[in-house]
N, C-alpha and C positions, 0 to 999 in steps of 0.2 A: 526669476526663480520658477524652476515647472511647480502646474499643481496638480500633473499627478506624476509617480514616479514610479516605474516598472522594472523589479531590482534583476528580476530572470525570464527565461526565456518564454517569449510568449507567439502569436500565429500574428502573422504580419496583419493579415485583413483586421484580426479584433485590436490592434493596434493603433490601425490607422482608423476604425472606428471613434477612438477614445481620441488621438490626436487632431483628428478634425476638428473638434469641438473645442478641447482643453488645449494647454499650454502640457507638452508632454514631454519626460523625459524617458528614454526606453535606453536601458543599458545593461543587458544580462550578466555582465561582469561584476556589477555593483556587490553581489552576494558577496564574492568576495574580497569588498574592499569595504569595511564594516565604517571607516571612517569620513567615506566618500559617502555612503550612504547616510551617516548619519546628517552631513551638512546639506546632500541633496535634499532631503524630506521635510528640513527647518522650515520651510515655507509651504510645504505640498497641502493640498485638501486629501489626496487618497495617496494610497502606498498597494503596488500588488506586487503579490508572493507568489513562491510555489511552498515548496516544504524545507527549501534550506536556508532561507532569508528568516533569522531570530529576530522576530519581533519582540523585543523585550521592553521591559517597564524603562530603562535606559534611553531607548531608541523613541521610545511614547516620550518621553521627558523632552527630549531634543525636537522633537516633529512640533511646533508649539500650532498649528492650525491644523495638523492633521484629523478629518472626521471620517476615514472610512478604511478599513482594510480588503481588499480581492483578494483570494484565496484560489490559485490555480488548480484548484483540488478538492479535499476534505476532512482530509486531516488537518488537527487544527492545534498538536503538539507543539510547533514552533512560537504559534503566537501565544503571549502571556494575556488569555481572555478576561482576567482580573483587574490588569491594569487598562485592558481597554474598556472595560466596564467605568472604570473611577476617573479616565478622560471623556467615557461618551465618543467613545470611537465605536463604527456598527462595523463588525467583522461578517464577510459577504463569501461562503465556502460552494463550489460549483458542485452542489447538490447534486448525482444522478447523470452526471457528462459524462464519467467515466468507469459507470460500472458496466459497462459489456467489455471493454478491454482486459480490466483485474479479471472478471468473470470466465475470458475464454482464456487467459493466462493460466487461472487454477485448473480449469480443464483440460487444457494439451500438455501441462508441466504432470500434471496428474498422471495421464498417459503415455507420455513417454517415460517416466521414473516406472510406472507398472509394467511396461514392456521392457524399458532396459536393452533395445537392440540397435541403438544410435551412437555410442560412442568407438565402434570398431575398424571407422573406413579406412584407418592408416594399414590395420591388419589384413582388411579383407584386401585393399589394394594390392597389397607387398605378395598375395598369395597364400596369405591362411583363412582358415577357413570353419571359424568358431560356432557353430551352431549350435551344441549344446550349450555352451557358455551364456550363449545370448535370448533362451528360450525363454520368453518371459510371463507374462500376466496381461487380462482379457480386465475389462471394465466391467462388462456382463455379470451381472450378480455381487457387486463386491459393494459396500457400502462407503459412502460420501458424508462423514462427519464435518459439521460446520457448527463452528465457533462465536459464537455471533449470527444471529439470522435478519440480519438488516437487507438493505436493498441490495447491495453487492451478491451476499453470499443467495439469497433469491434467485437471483441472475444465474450466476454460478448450477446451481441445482435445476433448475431450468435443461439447462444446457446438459449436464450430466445425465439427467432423469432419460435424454433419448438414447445414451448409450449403454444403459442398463443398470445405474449405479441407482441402487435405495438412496433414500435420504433420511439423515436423523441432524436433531442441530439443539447445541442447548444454546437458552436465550432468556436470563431471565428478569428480563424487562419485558418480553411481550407477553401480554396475557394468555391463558390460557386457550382460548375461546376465538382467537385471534383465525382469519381465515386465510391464514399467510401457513398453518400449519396443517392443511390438508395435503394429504399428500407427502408429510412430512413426519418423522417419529421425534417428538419430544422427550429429550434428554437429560438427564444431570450428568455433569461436566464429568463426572469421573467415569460413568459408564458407555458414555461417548466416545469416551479417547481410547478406554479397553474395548471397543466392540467396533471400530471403524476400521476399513481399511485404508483409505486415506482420511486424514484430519486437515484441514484447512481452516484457520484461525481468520476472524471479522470483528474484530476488536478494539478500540482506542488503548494507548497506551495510558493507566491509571496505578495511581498505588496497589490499586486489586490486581490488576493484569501484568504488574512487574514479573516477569517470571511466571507468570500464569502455568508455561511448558518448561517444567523444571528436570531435573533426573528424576524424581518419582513418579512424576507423568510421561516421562518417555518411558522408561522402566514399562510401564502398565500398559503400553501399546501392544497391539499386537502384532507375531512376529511374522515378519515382512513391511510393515505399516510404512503408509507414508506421509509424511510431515509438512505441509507447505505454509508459509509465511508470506502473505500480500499484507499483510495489517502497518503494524508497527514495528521497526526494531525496542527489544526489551522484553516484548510479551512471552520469547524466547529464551532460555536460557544455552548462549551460543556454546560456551562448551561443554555442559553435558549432553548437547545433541552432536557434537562432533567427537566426545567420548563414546556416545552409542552408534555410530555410524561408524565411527572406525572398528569398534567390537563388532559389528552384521547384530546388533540386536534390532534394525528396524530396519525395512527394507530404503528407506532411501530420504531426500528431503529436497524442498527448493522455498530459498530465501531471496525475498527481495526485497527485504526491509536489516538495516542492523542498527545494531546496540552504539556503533559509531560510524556515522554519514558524515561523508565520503566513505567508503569502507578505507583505512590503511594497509599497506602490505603487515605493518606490525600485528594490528586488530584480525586482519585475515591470516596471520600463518597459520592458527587453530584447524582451519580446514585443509590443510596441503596434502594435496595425493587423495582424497574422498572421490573416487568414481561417482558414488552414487548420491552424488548433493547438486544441484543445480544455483548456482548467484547469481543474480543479476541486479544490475545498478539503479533500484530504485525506479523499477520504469514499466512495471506491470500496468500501471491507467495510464501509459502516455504510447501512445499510437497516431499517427500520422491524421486517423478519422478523430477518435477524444482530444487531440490536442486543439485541434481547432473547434472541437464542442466547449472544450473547458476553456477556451479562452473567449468563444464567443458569452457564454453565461456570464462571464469575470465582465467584460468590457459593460457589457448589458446593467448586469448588478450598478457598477462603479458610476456608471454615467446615470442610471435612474437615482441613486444617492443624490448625484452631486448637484443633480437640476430640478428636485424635489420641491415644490415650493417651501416658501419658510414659515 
C-alpha cells in the first residue's frame, strides 16, 4: 500500500521528489473516483490535494494512519479542518506559491473588462469596423477595491498601483496600525463597494462571506463597476450578478471560482450570452511558473512531516 497518495495533478519534479523517498501513489484521476481513493489512503501517512479532492470526516475515518494533508494551494474549503483536528492530522496549505499568478490575473482580467475592446475579431475580420462600440476605459485614476487585504490582494495592488489605480481595501482582521496599509485607503465593506471601480474579493468562503456580494451590494456599485471573483465560489451571489449584468447595471465581471465546481452546463446557463463576464475554470493561481512553486512547497511541507523525528 503507498504511503503517500497524490489524488490530482501535481509538477512531475515535486513528485518525484516525494517518490524517491516514500512508497508513492500519484494518480490525478483519483478525485474522481471517490471510492478508489477512499481504499488507496486506508494505509497512507499523507494524502495531497488540490481544491477538488473532499476531504471529509468520511474519508479521515477510512485513512486509519493517515498524519498529514498537502494542500496544492490555499484554500482550505474542501478539507474538514475539525475533523482533522480530532485525528491529529496537520494540514500543510502552499502558503504564498501562488499569489503573483491570482495577482496578475485580477490585474489584466481588470483590464481587459475596462477596455472592453477584445471580444470583436470575428467582426473586425468579416470587415466591420466598430470603434465606437469598442471605446472603452483607462486604469489611470480609477480605483481598485480589495476585499480582503491578505497577501494575494497586496500583490495584486502592488501591481495595479504602477498603472494608476488608487487603492482602498476593507479588512477587518488587520489592525489599524498595520504597515501593510500605507499607501492603502481603509475601508468599511459597504463604502468600498459604492466608491470602487473595480472590486476584487480575497476572502475564504465563511457563514459571514456566503453571499458576502448579494443584489444589494451589486445594486450599490457603481455604474460601470467591475466585479472579479479569485476567492471562493459562494462569496458571490451567481445570479443576481448575472441579473445585473444582463440589465448594464455594472459594467462587467470575471469569475473563477463557483458556487458549484466543476461548473455544469445546468449551474452555468445563468450566464448565457453575457459579453461582458469573463469564466474561467478555477485556474487563476495555477500557471506553468506557481504550479511547480506550489508543488515544490507541497512535496517540501509532506516530506519534512513525514521524516520529523518522533
Amino acid at each position: 500500500m503507498p504511503e503517500v497518495v497524490i489524488s490530482e495533478f501535481m509538477d512531475e519534479a515535486a513528485v518525484g521528489m516525494i517518490s524517491a523517498r516514500h512508497d508513492t501513489l500519484y494518480d490525478p484521476g483519483l478525485v474522481d473516483r471517490p471510492d478508489d481513493l477512499a481504499e488507496a489512503v486506508r494505509a497512507a501517512r499523507a494524502l495531497v490535494v488540490r481544491n477538488r479532492t473532499k476531504v471529509t470526516a468520511a474519508l479521515l475515518e477510512a485513512a486509519e494512519t493517515l498524519s498529514c494533508v498537502g494542500r496544492l494551494g490555499v484554500g482550505l474549503d474542501n478539507i474538514d479542518l475539525d475533523a482533522c483536528r480530532k485525528k491529529n492530522v496537520a494540514v500543510y496549505p502552499a502558503t504564498g506559491a501562488n499569489d503573483v499568478a491570482v495577482a496578475e490575473y485580477v490585474v489584466s482580467t481588470a483590464l481587459t473588462l475596462l477596455r472592453g475592446a477584445y471580444t470583436a475579431s470575428a467582426e473586425v475580420a468579416a470587415g466591420e469596423w466598430p470603434r465606437q462600440r469598442l471605446m472603452g476605459r483607462e486604469a489611470m485614476d480609477k480605483r481598485l477595491g480589495l476585499v480582503g487585504y491578505g497577501a494575494i490582494a497586496r500583490q495584486a495592488a502592488k501591481r495595479a498601483r504602477v498603472l494608476g489605480f488608487s487603492i482602498a481595501a476593507f479588512d477587518p482582521f488587520l489592525p489599524e496600525d498595520d504597515a501593510a496599509w500605507t499607501d492603502c485607503e481603509r475601508l468599511d465593506l459597504a463604502d468600498l463597494i459604492r466608491t470602487s471601480d473595480v472590486v476584487s474579493l480575497h476572502v475564504p468562503l465563511t457563514d459571514k462571506t456566503r453571499h458576502m456580494i448579494g443584489a444589494d451590494a451589486i445594486a450599490s456599485m457603481k455604474e460601470g463597476a467591475i466585479l472579479i471573483n479569485t476567492a471562493r465560489g459562494g462569496v458571490v451571489d451567481e445570479a443576481a450578478l448575472a441579473e445585473a449584468l444582463r440589465a448594464g447595471r455594472i459594467g462587467g465581471a470575471a469569475l473563477d471560482v463557483f458556487e458549484t465546481e466543476p461548473l455544469t452546463a445546468e449551474a452555468g446557463a445563468k450566464f448565457e450570452g453575457l459579453a461582458n463576464l469573463i469564466l474561467t475554470p478555477h485556474i487563476a493561481g495555477v500557471t506553468a511558473e506557481s504550479n511547480v512553486r506550489v508543488s515544490r512547497v507541497t512535496a517540501e511541507n509532506v516530506l519534512k512531516h513525514l521524516e520529523k523525528p518522533e
